[in-house]
DSSP file (Angstrom, degrees, kcal/mol; ACC not computed):
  #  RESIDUE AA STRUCTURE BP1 BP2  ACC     N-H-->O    O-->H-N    N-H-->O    O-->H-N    TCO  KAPPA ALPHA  PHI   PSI    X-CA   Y-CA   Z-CA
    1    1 A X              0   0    0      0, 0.0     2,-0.5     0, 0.0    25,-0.1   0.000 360.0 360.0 360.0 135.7   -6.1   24.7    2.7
    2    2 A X        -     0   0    0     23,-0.3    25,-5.8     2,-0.0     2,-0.2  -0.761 360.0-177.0 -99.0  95.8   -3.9   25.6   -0.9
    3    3 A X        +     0   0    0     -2,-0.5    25,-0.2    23,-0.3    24,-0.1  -0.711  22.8 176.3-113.4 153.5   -7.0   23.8   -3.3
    4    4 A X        -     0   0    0     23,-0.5    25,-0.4    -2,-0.2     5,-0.1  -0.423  29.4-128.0-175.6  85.2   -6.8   23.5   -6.6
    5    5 A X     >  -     0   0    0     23,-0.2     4,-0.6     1,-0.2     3,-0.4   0.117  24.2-128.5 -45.6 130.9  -10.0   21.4   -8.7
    6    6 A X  H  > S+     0   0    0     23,-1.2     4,-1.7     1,-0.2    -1,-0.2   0.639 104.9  73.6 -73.9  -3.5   -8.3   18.7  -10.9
    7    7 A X  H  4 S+     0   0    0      1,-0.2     3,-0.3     2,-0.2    -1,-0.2   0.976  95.5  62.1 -80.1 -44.0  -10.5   20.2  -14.1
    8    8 A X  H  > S+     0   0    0     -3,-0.4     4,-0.6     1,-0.3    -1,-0.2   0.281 101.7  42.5 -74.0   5.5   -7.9   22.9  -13.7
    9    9 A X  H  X S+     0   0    0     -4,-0.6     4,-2.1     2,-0.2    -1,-0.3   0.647 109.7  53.4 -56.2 -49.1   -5.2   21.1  -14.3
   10   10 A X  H  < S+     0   0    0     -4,-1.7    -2,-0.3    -3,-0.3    -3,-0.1   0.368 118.9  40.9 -80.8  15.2   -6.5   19.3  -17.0
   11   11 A X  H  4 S+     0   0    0      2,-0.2    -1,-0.2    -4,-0.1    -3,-0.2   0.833 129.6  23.4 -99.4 -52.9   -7.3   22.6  -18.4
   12   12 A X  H  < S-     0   0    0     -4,-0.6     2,-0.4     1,-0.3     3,-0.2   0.698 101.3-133.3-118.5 -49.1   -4.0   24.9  -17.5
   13   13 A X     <  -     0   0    0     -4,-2.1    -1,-0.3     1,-0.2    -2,-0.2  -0.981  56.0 -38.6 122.0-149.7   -1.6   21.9  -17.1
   14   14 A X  S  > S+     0   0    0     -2,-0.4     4,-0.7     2,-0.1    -1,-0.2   0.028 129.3  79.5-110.9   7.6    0.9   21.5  -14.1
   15   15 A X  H  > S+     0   0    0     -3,-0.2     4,-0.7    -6,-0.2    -2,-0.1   0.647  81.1  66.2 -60.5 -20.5    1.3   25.4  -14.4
   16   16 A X  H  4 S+     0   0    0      1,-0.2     4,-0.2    -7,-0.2    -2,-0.1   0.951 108.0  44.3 -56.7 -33.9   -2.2   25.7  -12.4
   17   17 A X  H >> S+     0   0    0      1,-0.1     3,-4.2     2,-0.1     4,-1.3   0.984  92.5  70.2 -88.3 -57.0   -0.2   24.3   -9.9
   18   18 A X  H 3< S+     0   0    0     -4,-0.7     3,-0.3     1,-0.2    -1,-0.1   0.602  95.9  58.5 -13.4 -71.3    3.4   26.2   -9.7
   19   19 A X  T 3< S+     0   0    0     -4,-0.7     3,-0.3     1,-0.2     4,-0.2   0.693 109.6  51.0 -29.5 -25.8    1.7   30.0   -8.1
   20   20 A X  T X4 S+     0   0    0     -3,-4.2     3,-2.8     1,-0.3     4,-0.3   0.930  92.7  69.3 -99.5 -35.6    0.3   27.8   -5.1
   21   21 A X  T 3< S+     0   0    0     -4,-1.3    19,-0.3    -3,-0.3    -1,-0.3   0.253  76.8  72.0 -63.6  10.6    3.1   26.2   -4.2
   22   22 A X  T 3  S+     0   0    0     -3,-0.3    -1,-0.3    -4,-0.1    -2,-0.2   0.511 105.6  53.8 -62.8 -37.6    5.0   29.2   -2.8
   23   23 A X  S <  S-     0   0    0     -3,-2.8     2,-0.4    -4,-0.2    -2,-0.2   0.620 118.1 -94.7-118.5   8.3    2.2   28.6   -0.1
   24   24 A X  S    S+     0   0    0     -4,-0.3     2,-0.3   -23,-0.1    16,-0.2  -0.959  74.5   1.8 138.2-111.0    2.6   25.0    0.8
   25   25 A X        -     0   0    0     -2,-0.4     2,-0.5    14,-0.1   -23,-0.3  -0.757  64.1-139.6 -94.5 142.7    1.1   21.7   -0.2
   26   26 A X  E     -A   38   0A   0     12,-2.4    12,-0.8    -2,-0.3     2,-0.4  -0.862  10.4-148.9 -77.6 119.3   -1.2   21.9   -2.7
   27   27 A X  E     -A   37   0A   0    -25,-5.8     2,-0.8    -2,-0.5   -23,-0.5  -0.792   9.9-153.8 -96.1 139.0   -4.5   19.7   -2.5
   28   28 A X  E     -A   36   0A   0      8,-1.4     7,-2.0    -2,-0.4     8,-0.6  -0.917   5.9-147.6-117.5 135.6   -5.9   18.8   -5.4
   29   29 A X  E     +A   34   0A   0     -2,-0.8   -23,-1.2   -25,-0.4     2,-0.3  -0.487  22.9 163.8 -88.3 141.6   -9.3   18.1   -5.6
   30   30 A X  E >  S+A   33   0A   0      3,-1.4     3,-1.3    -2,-0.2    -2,-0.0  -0.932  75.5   9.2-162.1 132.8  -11.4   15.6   -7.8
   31   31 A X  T 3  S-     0   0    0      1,-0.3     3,-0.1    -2,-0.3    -2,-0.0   0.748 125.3 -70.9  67.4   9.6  -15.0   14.5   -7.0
   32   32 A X  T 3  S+     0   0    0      1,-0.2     2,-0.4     0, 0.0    -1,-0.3   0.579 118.4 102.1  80.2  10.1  -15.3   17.1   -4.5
   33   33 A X  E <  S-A   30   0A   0     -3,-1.3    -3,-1.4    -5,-0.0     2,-0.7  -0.978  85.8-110.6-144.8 121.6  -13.0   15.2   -2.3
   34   34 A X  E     +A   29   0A   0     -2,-0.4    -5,-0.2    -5,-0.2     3,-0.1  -0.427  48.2 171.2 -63.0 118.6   -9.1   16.3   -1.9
   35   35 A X  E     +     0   0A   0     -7,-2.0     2,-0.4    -2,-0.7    -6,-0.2   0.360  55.1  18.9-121.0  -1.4   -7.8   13.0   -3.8
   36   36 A X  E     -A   28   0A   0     -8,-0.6    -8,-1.4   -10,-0.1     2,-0.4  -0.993  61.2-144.9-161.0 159.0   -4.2   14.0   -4.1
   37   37 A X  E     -A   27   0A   0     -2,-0.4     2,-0.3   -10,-0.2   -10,-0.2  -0.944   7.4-163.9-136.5 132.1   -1.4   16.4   -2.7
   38   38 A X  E     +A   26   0A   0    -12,-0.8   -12,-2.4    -2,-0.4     2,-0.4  -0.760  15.7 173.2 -70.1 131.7    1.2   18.0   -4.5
   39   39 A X        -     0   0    0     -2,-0.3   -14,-0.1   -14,-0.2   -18,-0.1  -0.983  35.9 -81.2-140.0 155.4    4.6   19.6   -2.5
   40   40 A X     >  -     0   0    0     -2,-0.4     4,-2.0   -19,-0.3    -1,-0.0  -0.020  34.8-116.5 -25.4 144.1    8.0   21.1   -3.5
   41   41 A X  H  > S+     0   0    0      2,-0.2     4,-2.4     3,-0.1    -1,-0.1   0.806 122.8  45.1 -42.8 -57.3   10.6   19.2   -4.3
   42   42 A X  H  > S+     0   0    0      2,-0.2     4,-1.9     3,-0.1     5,-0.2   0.835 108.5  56.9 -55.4 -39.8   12.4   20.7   -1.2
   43   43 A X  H  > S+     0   0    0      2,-0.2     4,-3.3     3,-0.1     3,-0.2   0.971 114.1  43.6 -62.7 -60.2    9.2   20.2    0.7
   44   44 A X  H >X S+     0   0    0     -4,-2.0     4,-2.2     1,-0.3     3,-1.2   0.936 110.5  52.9 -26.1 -82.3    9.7   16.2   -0.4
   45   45 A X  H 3X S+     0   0    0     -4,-2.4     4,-0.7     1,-0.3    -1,-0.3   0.684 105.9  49.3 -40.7 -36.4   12.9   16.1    0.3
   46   46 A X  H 3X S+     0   0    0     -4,-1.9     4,-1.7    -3,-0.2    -1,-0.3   0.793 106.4  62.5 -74.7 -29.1   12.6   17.5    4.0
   47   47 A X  H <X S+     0   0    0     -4,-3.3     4,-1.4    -3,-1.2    -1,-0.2   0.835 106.0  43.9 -71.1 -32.1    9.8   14.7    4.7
   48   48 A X  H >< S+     0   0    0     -4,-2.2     3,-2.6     2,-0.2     4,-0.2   0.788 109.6  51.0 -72.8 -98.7   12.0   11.9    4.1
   49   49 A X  H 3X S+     0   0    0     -4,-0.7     4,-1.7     1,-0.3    -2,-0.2   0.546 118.7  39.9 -13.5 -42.5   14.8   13.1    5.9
   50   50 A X  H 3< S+     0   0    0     -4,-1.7    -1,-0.3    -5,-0.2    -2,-0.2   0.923 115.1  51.2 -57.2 -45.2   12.3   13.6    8.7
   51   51 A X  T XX S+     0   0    0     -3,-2.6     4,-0.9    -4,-1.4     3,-0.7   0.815 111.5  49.0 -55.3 -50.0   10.8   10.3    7.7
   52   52 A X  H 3> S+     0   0    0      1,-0.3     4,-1.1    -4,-0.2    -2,-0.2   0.860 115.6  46.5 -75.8 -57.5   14.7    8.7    7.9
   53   53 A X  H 3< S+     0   0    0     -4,-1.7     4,-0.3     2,-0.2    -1,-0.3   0.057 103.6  56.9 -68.4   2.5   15.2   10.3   11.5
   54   54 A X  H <> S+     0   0    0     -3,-0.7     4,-1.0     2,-0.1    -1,-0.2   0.451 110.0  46.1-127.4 -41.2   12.1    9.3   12.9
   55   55 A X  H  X S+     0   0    0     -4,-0.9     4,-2.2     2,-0.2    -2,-0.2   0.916 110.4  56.3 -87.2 -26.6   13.0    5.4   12.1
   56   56 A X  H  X S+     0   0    0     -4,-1.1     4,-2.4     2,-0.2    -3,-0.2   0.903 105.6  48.0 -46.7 -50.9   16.4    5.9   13.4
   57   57 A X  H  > S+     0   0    0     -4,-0.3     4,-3.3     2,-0.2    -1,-0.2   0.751 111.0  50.6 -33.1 -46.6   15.2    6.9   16.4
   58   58 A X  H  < S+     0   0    0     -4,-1.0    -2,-0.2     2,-0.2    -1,-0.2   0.964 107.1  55.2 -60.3 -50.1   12.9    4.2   16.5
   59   59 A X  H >< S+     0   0    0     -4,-2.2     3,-8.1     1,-0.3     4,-0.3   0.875 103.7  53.1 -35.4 -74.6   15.6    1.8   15.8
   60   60 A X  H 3X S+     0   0    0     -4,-2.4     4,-2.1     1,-0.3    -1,-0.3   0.796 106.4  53.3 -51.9 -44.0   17.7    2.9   18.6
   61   61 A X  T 3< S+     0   0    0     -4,-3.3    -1,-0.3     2,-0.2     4,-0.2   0.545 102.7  61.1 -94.6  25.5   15.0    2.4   21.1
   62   62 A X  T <4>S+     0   0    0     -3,-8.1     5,-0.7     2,-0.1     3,-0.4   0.904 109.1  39.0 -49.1 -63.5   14.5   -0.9   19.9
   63   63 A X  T >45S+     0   0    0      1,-0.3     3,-1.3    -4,-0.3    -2,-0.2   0.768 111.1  59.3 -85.2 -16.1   17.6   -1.9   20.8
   64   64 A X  T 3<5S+     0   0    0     -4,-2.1    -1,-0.3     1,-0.3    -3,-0.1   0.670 110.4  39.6 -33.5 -33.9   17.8   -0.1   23.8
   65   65 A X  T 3 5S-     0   0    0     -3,-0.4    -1,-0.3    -4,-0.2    -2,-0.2  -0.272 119.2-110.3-115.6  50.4   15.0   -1.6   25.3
   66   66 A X  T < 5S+     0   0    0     -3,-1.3    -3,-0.2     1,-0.2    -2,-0.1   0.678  76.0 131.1  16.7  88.6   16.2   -5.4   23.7
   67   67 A X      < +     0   0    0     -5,-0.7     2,-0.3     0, 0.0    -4,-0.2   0.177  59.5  69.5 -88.7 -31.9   13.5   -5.8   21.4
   68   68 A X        -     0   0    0     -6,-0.4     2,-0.4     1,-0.0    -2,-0.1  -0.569  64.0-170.9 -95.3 147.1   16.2   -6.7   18.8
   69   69 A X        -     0   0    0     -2,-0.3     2,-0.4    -3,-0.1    -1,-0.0  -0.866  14.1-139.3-126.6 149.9   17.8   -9.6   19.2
   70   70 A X        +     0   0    0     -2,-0.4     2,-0.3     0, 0.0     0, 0.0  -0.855  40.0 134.0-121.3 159.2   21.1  -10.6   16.9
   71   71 A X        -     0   0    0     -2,-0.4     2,-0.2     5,-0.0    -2,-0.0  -0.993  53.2 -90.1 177.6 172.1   21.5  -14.4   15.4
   72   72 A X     >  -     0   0    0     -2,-0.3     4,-0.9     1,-0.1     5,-0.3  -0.579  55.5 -98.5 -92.9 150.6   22.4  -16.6   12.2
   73   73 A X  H >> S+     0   0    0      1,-0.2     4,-1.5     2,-0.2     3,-0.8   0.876 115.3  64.6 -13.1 -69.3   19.6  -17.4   10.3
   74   74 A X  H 3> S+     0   0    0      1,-0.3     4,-1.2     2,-0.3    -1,-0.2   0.724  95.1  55.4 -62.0 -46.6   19.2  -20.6   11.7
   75   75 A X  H 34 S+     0   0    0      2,-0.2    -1,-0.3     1,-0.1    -2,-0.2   0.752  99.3  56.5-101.6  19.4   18.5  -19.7   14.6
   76   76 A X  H <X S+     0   0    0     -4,-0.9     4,-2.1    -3,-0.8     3,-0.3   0.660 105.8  59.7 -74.2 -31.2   15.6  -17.4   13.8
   77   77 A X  H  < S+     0   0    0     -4,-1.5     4,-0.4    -5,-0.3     5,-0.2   0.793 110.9  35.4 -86.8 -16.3   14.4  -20.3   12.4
   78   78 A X  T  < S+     0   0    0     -4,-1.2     4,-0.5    -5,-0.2    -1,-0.2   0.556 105.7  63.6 -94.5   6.5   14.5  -22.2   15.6
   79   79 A X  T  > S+     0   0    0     -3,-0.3     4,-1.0     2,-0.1    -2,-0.2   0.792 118.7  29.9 -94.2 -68.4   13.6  -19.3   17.3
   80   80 A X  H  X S+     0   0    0     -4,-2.1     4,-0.7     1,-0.2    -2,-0.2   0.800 111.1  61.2 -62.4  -6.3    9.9  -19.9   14.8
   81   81 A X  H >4 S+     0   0    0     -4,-0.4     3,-2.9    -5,-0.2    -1,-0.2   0.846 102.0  54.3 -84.1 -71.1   10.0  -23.3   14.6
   82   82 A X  H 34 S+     0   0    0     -4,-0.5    -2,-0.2     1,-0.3    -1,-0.1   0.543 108.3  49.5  11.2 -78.2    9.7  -23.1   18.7
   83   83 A X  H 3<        0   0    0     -4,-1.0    -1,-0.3     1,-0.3    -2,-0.2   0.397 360.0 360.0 -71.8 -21.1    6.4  -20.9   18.5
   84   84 A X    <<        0   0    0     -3,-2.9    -1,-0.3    -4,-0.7    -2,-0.2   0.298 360.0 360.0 -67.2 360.0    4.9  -23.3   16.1
């Protein structure tokens, strides 16, 4: 694990961090307990994108297997009024 004690930050700055992040998430530690993670910008960016593809996916086998249902308002609301 890429560790990095949060006194050394507040000593160093957000330079403490730069050197570690060539080698992947950074954890940062507080209280003895990893309490945050720091990542690239690039690293970010690839976790949404993953994040984005991962709900698409989902989507589509929603409606493949008719979980989604399409309707006016109105009748979503009679759809709840129903279950009531």
């Amino acid at each position: 694990m890429n560790a990095l004690a949060s006194a050394e930050i507040k000593r160093r700055g957000i330079a403490a961090v730069d050197p570690l992040l060539g080698n992947g998430p950074v954890h940062i530690i507080k209280n003895n307990l990893p309490s945050y993670v720091v990542i690239s910008g690039k690293d970010y960016q690839q976790l949404i994108d993953d994040l984005t593809e991962a709900r698409l996916a989902a989507s589509e086998t929603d409606i493949k297997s008719g979980r989604v249902h399409k309707g006016t308002l109105k009748q979503l609301m009679s759809e709840i009024d129903k279950e009531d």
